[in-house]
mmCIF file of the N, C-alpha and C atoms, coordinates in Angstrom:
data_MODEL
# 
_entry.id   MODEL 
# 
loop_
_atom_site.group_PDB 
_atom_site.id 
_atom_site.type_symbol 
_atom_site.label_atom_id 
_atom_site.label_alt_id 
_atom_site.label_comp_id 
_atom_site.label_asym_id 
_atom_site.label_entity_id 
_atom_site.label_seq_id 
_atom_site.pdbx_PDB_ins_code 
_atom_site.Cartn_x 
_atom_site.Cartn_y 
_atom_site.Cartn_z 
_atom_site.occupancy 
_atom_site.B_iso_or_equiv 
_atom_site.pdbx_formal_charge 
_atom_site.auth_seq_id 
_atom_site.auth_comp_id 
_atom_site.auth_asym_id 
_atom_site.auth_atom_id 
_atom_site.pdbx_PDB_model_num 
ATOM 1   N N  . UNK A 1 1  ? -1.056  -6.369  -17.207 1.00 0.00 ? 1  UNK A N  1 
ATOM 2   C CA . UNK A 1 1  ? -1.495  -6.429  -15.830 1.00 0.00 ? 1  UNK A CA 1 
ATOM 3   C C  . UNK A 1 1  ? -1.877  -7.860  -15.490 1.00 0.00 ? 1  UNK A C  1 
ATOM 4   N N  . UNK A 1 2  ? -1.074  -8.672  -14.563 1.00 0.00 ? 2  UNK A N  1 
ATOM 5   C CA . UNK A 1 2  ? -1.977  -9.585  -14.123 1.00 0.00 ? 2  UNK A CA 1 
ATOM 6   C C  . UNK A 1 2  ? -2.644  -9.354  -13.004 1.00 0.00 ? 2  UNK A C  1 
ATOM 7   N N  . UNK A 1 3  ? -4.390  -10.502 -12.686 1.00 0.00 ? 3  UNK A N  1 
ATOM 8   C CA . UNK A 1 3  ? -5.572  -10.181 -12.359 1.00 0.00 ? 3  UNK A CA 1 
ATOM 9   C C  . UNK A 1 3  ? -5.390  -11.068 -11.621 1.00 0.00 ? 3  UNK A C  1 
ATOM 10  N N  . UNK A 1 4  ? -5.208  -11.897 -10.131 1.00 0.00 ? 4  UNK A N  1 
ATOM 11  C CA . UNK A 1 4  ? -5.789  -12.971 -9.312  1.00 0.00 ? 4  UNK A CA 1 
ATOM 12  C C  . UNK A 1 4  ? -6.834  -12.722 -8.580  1.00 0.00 ? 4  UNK A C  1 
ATOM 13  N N  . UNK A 1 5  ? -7.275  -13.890 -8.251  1.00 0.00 ? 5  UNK A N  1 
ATOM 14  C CA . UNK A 1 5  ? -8.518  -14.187 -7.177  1.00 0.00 ? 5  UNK A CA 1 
ATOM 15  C C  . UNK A 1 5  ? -7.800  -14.497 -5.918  1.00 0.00 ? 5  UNK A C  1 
ATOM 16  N N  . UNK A 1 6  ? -8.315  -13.758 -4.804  1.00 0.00 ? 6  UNK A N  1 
ATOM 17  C CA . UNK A 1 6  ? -7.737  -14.333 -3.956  1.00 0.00 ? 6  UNK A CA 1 
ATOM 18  C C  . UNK A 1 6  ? -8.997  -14.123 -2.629  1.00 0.00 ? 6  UNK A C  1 
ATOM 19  N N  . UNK A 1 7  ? -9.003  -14.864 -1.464  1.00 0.00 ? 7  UNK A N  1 
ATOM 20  C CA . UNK A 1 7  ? -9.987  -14.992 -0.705  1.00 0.00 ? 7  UNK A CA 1 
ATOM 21  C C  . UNK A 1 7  ? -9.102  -14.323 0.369   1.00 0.00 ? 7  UNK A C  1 
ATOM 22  N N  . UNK A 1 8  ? -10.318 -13.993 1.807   1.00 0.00 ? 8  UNK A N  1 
ATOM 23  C CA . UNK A 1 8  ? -9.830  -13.554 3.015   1.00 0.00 ? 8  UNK A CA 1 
ATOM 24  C C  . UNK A 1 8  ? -8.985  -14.363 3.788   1.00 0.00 ? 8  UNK A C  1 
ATOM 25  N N  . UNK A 1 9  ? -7.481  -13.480 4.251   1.00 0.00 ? 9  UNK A N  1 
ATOM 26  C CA . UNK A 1 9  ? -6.433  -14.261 4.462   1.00 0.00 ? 9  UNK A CA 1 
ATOM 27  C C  . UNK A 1 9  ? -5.522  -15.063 3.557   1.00 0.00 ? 9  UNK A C  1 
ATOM 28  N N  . UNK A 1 10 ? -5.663  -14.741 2.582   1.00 0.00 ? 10 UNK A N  1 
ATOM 29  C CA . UNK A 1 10 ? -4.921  -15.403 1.164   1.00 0.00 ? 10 UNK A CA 1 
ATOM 30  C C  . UNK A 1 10 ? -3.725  -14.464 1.331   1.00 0.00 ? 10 UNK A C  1 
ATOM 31  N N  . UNK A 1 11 ? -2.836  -14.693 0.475   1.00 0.00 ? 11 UNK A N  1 
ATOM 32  C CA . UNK A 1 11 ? -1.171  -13.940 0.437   1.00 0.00 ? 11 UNK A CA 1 
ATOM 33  C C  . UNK A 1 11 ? -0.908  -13.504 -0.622  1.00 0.00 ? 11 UNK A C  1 
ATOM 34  N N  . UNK A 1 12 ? -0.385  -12.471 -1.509  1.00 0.00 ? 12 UNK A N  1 
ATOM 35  C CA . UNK A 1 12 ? 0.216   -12.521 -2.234  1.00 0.00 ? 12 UNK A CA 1 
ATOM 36  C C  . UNK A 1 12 ? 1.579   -12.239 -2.275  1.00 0.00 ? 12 UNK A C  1 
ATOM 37  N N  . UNK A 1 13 ? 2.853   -12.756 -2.793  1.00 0.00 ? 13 UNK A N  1 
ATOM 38  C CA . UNK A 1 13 ? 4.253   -12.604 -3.001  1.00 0.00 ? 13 UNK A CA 1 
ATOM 39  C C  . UNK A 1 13 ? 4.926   -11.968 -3.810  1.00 0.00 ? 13 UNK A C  1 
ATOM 40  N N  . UNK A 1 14 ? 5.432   -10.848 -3.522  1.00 0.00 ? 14 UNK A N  1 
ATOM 41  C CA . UNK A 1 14 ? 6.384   -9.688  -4.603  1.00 0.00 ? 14 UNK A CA 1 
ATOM 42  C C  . UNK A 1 14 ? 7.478   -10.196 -4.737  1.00 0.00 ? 14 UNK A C  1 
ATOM 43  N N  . UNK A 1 15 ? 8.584   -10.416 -5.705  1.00 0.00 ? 15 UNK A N  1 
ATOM 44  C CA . UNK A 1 15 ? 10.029  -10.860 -5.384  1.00 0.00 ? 15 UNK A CA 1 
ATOM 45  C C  . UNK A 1 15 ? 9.846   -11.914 -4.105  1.00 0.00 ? 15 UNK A C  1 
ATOM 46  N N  . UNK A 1 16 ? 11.189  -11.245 -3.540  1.00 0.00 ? 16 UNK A N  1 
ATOM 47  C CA . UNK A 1 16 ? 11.377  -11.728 -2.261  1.00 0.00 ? 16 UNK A CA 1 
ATOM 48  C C  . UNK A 1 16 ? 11.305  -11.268 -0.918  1.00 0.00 ? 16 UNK A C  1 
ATOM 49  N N  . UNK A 1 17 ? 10.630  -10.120 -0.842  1.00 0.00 ? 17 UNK A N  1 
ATOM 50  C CA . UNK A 1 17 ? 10.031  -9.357  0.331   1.00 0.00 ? 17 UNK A CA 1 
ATOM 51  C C  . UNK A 1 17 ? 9.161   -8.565  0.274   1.00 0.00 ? 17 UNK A C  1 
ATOM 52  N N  . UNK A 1 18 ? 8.254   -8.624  -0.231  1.00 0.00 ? 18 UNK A N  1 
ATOM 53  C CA . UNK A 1 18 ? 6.698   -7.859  -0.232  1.00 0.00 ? 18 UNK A CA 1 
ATOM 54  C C  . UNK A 1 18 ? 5.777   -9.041  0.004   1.00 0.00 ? 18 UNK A C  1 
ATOM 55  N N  . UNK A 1 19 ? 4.805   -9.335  1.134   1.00 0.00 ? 19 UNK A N  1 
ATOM 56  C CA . UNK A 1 19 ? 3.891   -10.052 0.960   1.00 0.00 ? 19 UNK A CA 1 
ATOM 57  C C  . UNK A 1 19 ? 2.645   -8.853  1.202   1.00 0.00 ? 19 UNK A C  1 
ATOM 58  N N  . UNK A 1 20 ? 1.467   -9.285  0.184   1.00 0.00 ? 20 UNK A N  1 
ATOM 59  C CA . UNK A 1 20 ? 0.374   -8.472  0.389   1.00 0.00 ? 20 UNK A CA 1 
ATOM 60  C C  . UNK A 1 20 ? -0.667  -9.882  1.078   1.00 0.00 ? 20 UNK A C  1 
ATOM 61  N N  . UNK A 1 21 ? -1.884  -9.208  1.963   1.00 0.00 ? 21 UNK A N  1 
ATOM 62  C CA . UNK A 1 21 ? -2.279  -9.741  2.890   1.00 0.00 ? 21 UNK A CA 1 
ATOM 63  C C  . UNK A 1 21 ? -4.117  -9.769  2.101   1.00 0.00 ? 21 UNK A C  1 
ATOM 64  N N  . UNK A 1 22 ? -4.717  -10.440 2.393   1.00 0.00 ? 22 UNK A N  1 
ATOM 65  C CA . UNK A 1 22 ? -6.067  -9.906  1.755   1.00 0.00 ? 22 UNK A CA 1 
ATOM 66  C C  . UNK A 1 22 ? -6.965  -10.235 2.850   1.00 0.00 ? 22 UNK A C  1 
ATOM 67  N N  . UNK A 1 23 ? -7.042  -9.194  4.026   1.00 0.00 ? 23 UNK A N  1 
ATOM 68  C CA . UNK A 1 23 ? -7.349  -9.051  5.395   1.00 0.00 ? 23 UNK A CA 1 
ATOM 69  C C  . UNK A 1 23 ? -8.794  -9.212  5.518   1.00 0.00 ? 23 UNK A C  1 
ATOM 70  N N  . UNK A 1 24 ? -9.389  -8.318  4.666   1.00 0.00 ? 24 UNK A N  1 
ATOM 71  C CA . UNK A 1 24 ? -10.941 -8.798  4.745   1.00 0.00 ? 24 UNK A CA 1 
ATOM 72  C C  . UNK A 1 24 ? -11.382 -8.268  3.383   1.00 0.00 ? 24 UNK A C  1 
ATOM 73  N N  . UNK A 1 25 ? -12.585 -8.451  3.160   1.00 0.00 ? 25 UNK A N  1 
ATOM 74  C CA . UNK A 1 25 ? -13.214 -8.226  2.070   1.00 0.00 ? 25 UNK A CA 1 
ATOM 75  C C  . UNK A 1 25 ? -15.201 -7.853  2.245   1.00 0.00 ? 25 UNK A C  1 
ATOM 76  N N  . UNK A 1 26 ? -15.095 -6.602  2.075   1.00 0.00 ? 26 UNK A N  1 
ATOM 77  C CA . UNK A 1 26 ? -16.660 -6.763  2.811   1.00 0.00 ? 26 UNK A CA 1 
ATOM 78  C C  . UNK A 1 26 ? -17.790 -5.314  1.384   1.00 0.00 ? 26 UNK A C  1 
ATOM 79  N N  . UNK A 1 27 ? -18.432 -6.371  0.724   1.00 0.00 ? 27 UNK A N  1 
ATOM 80  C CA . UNK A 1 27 ? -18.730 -5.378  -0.069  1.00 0.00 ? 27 UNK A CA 1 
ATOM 81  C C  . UNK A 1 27 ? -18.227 -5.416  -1.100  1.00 0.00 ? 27 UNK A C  1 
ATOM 82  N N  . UNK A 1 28 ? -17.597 -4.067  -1.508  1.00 0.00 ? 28 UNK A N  1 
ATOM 83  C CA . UNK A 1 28 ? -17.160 -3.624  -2.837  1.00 0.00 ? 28 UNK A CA 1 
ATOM 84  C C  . UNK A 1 28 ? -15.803 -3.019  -2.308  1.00 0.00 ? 28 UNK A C  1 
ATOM 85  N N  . UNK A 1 29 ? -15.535 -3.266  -0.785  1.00 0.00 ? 29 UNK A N  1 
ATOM 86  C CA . UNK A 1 29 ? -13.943 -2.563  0.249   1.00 0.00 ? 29 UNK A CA 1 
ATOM 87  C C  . UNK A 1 29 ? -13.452 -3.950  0.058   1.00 0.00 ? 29 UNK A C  1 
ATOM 88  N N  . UNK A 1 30 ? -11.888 -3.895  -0.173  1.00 0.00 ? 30 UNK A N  1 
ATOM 89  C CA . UNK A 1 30 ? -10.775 -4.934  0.529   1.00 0.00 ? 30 UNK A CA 1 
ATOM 90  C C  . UNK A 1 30 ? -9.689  -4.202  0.954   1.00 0.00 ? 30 UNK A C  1 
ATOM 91  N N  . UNK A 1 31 ? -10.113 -4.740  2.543   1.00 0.00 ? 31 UNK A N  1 
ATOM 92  C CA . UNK A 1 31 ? -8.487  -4.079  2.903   1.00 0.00 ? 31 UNK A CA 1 
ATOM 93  C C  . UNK A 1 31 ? -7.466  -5.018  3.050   1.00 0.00 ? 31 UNK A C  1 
ATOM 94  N N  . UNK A 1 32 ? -6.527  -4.602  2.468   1.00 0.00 ? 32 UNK A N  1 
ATOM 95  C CA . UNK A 1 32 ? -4.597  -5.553  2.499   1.00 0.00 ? 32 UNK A CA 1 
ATOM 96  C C  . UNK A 1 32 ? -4.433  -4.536  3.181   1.00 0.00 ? 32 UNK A C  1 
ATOM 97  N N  . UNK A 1 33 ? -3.211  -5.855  3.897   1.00 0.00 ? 33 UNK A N  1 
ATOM 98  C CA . UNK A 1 33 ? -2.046  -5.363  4.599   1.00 0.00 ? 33 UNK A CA 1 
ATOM 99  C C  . UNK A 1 33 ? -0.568  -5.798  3.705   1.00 0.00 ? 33 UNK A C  1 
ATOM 100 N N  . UNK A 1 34 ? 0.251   -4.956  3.963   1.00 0.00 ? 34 UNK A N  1 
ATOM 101 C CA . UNK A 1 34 ? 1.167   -4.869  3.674   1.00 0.00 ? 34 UNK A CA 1 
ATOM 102 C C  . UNK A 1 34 ? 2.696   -4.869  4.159   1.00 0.00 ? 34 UNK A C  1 
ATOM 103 N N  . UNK A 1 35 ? 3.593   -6.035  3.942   1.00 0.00 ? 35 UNK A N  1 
ATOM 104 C CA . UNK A 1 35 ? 4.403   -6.466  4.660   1.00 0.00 ? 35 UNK A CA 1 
ATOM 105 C C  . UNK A 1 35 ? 5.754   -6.092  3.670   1.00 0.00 ? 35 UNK A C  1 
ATOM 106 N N  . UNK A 1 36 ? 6.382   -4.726  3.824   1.00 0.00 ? 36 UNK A N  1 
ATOM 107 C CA . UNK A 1 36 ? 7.447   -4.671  2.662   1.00 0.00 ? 36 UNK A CA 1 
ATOM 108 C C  . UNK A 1 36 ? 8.856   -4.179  3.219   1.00 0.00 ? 36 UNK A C  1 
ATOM 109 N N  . UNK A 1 37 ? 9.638   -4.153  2.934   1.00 0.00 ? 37 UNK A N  1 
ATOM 110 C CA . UNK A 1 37 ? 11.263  -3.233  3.697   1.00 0.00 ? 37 UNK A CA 1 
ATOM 111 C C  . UNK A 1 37 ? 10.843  -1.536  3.989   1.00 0.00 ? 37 UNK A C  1 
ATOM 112 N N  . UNK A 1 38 ? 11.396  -1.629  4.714   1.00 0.00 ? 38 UNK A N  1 
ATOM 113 C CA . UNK A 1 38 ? 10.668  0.164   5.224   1.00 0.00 ? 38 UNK A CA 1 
ATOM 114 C C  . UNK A 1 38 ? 11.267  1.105   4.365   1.00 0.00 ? 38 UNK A C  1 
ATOM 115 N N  . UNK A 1 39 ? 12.400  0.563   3.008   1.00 0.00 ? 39 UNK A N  1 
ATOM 116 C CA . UNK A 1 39 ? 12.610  1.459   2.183   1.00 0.00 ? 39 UNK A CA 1 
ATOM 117 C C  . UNK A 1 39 ? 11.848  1.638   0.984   1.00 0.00 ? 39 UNK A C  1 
ATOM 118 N N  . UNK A 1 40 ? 10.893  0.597   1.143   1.00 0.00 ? 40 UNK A N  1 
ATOM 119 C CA . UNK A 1 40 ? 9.684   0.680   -0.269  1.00 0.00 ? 40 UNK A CA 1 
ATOM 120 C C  . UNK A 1 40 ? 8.457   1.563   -0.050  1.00 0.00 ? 40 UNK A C  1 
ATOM 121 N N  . UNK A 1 41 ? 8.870   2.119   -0.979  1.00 0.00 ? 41 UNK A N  1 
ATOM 122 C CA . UNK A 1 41 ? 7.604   3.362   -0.816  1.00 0.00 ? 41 UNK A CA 1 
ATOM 123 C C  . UNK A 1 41 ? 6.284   2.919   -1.183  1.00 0.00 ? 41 UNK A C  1 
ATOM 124 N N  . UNK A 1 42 ? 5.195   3.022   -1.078  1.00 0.00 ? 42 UNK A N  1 
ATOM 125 C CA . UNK A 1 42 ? 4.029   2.500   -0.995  1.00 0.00 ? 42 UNK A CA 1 
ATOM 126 C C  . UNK A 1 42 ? 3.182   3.896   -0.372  1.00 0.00 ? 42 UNK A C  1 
ATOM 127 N N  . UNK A 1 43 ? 2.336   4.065   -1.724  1.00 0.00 ? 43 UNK A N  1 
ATOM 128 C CA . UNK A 1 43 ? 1.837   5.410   -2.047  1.00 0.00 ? 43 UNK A CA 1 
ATOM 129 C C  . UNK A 1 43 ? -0.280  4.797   -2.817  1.00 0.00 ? 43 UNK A C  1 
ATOM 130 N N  . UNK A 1 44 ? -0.957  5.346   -2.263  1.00 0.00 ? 44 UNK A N  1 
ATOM 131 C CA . UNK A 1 44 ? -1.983  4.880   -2.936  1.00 0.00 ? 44 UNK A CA 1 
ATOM 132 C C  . UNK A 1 44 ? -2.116  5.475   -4.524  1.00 0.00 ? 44 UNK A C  1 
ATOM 133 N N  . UNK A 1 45 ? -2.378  4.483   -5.844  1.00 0.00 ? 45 UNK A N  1 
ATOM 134 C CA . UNK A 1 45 ? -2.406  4.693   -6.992  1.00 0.00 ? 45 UNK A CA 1 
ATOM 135 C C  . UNK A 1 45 ? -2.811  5.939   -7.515  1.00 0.00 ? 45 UNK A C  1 
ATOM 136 N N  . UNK A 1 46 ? -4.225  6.767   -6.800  1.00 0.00 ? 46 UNK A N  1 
ATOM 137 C CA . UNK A 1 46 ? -4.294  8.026   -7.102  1.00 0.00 ? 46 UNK A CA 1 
ATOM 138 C C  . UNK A 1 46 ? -3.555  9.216   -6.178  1.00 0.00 ? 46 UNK A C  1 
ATOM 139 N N  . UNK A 1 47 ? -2.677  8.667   -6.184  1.00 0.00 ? 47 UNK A N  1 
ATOM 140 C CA . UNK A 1 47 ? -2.122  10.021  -4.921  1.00 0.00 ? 47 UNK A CA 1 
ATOM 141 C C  . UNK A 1 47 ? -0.795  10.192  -6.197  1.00 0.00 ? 47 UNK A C  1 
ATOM 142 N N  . UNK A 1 48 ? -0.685  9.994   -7.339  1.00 0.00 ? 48 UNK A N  1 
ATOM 143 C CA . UNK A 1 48 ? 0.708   9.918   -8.075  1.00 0.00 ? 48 UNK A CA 1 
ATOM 144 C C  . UNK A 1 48 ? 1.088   11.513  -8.399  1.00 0.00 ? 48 UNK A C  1 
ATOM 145 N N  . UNK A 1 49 ? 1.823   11.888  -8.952  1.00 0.00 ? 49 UNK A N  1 
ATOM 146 C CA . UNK A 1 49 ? 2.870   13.206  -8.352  1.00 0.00 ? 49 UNK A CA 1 
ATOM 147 C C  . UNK A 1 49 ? 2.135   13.737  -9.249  1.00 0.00 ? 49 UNK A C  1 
ATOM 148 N N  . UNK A 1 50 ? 2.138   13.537  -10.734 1.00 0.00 ? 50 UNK A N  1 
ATOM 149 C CA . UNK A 1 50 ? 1.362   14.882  -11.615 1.00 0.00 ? 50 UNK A CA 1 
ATOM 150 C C  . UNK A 1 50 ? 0.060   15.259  -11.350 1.00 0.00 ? 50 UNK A C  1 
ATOM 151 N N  . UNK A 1 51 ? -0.602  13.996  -10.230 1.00 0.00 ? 51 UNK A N  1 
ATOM 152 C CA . UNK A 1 51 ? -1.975  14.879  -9.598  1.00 0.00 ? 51 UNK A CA 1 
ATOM 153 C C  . UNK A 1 51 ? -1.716  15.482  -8.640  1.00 0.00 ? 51 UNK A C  1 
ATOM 154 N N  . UNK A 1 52 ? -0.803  15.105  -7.786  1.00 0.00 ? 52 UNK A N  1 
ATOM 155 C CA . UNK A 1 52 ? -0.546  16.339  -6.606  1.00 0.00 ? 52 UNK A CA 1 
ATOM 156 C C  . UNK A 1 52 ? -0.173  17.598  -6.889  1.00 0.00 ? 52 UNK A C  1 
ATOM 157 N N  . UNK A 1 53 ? 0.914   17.777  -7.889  1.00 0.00 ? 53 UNK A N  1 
ATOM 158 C CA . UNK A 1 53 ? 1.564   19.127  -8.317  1.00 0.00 ? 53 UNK A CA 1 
ATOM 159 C C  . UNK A 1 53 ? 0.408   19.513  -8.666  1.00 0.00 ? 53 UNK A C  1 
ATOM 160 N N  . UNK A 1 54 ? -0.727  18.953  -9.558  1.00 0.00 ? 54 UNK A N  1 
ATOM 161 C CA . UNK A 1 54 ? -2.208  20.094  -10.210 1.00 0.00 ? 54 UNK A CA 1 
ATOM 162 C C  . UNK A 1 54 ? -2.644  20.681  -9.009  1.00 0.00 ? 54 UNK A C  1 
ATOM 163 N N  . UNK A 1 55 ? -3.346  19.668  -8.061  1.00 0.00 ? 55 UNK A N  1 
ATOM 164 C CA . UNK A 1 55 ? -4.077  19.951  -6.894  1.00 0.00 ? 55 UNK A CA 1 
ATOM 165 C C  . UNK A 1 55 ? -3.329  20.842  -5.670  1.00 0.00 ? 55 UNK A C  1 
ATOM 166 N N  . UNK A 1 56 ? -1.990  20.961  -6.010  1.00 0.00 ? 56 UNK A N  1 
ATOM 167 C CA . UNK A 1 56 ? -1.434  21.373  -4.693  1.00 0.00 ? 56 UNK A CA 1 
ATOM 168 C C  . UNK A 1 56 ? -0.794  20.989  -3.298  1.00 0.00 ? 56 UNK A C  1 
ATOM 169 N N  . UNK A 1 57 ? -1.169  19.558  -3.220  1.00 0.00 ? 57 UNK A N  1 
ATOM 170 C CA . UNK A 1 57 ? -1.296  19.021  -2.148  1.00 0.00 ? 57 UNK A CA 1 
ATOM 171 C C  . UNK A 1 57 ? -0.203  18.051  -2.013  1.00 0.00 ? 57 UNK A C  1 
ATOM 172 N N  . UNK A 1 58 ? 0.471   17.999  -0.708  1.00 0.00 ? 58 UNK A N  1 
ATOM 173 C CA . UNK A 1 58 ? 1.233   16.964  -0.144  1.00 0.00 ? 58 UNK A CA 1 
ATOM 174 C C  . UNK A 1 58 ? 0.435   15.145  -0.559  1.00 0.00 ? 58 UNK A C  1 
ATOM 175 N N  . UNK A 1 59 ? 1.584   14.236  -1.161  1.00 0.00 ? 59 UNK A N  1 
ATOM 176 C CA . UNK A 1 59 ? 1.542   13.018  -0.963  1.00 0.00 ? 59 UNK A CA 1 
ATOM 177 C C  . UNK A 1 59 ? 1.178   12.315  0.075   1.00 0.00 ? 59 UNK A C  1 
ATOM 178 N N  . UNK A 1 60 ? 0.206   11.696  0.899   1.00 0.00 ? 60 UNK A N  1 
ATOM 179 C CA . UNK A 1 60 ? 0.510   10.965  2.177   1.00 0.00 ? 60 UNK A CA 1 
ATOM 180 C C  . UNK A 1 60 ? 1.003   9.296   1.223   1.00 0.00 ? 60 UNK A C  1 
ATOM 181 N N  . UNK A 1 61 ? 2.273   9.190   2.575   1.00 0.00 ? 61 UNK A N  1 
ATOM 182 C CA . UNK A 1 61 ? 3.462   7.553   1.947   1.00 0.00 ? 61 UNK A CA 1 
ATOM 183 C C  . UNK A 1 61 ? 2.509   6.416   2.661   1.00 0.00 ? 61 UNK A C  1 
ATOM 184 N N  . UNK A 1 62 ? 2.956   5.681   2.643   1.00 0.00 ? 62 UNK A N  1 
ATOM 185 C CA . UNK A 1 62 ? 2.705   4.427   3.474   1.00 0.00 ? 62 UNK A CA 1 
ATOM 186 C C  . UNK A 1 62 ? 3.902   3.753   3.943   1.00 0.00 ? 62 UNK A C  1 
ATOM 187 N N  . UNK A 1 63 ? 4.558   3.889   5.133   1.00 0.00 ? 63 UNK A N  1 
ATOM 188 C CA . UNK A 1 63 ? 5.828   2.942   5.221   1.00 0.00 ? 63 UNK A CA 1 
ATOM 189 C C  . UNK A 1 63 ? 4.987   1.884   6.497   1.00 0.00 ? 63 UNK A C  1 
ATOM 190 N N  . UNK A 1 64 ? 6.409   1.124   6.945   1.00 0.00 ? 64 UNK A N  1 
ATOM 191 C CA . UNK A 1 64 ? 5.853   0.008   7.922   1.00 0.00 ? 64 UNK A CA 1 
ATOM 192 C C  . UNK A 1 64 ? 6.551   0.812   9.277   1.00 0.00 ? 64 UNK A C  1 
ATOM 193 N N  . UNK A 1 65 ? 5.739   0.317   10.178  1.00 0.00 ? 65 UNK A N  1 
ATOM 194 C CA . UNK A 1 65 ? 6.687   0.966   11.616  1.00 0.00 ? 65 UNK A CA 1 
ATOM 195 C C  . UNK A 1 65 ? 7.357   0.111   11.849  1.00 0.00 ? 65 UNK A C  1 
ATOM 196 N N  . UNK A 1 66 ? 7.546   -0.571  13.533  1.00 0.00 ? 66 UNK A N  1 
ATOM 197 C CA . UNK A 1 66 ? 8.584   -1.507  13.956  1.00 0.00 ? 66 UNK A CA 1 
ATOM 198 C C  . UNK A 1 66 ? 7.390   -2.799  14.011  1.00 0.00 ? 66 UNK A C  1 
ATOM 199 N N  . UNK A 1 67 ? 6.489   -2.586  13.737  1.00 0.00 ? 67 UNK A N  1 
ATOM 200 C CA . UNK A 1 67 ? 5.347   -4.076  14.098  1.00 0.00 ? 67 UNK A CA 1 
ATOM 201 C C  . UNK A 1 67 ? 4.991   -4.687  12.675  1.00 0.00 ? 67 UNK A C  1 
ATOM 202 N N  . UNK A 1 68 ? 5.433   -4.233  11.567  1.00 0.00 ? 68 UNK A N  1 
ATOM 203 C CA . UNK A 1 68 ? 4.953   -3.864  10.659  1.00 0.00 ? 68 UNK A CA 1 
ATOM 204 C C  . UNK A 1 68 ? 4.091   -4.174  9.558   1.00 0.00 ? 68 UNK A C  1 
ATOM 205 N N  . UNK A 1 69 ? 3.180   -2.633  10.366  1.00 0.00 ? 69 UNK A N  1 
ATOM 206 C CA . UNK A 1 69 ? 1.831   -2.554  10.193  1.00 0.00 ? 69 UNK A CA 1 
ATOM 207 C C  . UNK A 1 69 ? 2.336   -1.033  9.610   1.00 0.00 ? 69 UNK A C  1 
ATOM 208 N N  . UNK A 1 70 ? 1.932   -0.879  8.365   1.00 0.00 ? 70 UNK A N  1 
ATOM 209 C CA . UNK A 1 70 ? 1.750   0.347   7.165   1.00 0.00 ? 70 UNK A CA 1 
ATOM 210 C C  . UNK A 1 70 ? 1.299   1.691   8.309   1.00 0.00 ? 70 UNK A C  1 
ATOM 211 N N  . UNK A 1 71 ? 2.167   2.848   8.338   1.00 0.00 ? 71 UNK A N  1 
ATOM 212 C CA . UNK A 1 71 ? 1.777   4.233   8.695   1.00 0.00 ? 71 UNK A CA 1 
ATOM 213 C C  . UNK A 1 71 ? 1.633   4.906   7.823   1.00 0.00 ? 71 UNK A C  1 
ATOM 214 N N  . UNK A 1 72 ? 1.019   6.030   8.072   1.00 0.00 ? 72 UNK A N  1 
ATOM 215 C CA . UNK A 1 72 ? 1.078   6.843   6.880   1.00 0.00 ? 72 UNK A CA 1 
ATOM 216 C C  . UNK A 1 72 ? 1.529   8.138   7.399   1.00 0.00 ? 72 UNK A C  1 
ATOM 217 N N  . UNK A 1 73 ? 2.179   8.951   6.161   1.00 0.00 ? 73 UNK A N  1 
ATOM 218 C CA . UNK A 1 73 ? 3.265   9.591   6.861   1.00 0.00 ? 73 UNK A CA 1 
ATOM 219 C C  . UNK A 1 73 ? 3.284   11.147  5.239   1.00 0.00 ? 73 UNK A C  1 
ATOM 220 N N  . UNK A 1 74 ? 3.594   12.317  5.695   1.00 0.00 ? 74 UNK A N  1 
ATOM 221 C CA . UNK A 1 74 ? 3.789   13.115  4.413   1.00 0.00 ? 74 UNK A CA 1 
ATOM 222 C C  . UNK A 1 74 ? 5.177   13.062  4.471   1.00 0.00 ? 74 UNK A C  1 
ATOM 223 N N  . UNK A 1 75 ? 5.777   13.162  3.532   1.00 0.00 ? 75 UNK A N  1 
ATOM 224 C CA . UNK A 1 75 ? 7.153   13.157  2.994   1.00 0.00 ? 75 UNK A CA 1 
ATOM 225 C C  . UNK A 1 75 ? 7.407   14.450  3.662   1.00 0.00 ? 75 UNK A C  1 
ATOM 226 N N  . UNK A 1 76 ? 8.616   14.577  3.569   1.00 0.00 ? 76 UNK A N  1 
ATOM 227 C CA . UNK A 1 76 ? 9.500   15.650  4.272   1.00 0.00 ? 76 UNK A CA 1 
ATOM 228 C C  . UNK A 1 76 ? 10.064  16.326  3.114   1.00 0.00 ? 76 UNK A C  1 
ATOM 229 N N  . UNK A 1 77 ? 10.211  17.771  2.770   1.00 0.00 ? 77 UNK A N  1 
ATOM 230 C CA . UNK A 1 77 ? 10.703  18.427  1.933   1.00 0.00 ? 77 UNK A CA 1 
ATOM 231 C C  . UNK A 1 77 ? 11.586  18.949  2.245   1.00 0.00 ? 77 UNK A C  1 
# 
């Protein structure tokens, strides 16, 4: 795993089209934004499938709309 420091408004770079945003930081909360192709799925770390199948429950995704700014969305079965 690598670990950076990064301050409010700092960037980080995936490949060549993911930038993560480090929007604010207040506390022990940071919220990023997320700038990726609307075919990259982007799912929060505990939402992963062998805990949903236990619990029962639909995934909520994260895609980008047309501004793109992250929606969140349940998958379609």
């Amino acid at each position: 795993m690598l670990v950076l420091s990064r301050k409010e408004s700092e960037q980080l770079l995936i490949g060549d089209n993911i930038v993560l945003t480090i929007n604010r930081i207040s506390g022990n909360r940071v919220a990023i934004g997320i700038e990726a192709p609307r075919d990259v799925r982007i799912v929060r770390g505990e939402l992963n499938r062998h805990e949903i199948s236990a619990k029962g429950s639909a995934p909520v995704a994260m895609s980008m709309d047309e501004t793109n700014v992250a929606v969140a969305s349940k998958p379609h079965d």
